[in-house]
C-alpha positions in Angstrom: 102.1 117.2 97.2 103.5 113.4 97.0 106.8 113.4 96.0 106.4 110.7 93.7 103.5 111.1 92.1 103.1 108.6 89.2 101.3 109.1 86.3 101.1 105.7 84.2 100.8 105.6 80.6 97.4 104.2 79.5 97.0 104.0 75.9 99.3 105.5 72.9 97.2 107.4 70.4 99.1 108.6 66.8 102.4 108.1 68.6 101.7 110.7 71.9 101.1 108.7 75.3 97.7 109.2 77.2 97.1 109.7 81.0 94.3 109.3 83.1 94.5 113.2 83.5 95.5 115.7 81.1 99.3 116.3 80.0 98.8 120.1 81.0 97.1 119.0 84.4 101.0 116.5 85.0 102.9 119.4 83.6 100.8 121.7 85.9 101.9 119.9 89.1 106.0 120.5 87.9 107.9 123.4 90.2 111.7 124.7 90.3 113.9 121.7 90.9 111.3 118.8 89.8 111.8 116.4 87.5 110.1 113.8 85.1 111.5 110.2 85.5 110.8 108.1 82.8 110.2 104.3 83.8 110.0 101.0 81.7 106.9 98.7 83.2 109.8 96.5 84.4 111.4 99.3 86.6 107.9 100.4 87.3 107.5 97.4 89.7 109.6 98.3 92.4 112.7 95.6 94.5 109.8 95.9 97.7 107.1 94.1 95.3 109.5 91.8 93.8 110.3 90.7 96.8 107.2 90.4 98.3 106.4 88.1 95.7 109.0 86.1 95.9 109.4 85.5 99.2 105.5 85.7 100.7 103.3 85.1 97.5 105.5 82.6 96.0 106.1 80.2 98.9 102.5 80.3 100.3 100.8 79.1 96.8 103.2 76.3 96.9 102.9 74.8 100.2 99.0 75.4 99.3 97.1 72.1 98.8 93.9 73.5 96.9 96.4 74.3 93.7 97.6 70.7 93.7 101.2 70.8 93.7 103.9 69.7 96.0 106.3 72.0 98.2 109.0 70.2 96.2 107.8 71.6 92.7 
């Protein structure tokens, strides 16, 4: 079993958050010593896919000529 396994909130419904699967079925994968880490969607994206963007997807779509802007913008 992945050791972290995410399970992202999809919808909130009367004040309770829904998953893709079934509480019990998340609660079902739990053992001695696990834990439930609770993420905003902001921590949720991690440093490796900030950075990414930032420093791959960022510069390429600026030195691109179809979008029309300069390398300097």
């Amino acid at each position: 079993m992945p050791l972290d396994k995410v399970h992202k909130v999809i919808s909130v419904v009367d004040g309770n958050p829904t998953f893709k699967v079934s509480l019990p079925l998340i609660l079902s994968e739990l053992g001695v010593g696990w834990a439930i880490k609770l993420l905003s969607p902001a921590e949720y994206i991690t440093d490796a896919q900030r950075q990414w963007y930032k420093g791959v997807c960022l510069p390429n779509l600026v030195k691109n000529d179809e979008n029309g802007e300069t390398e300097g913008w």
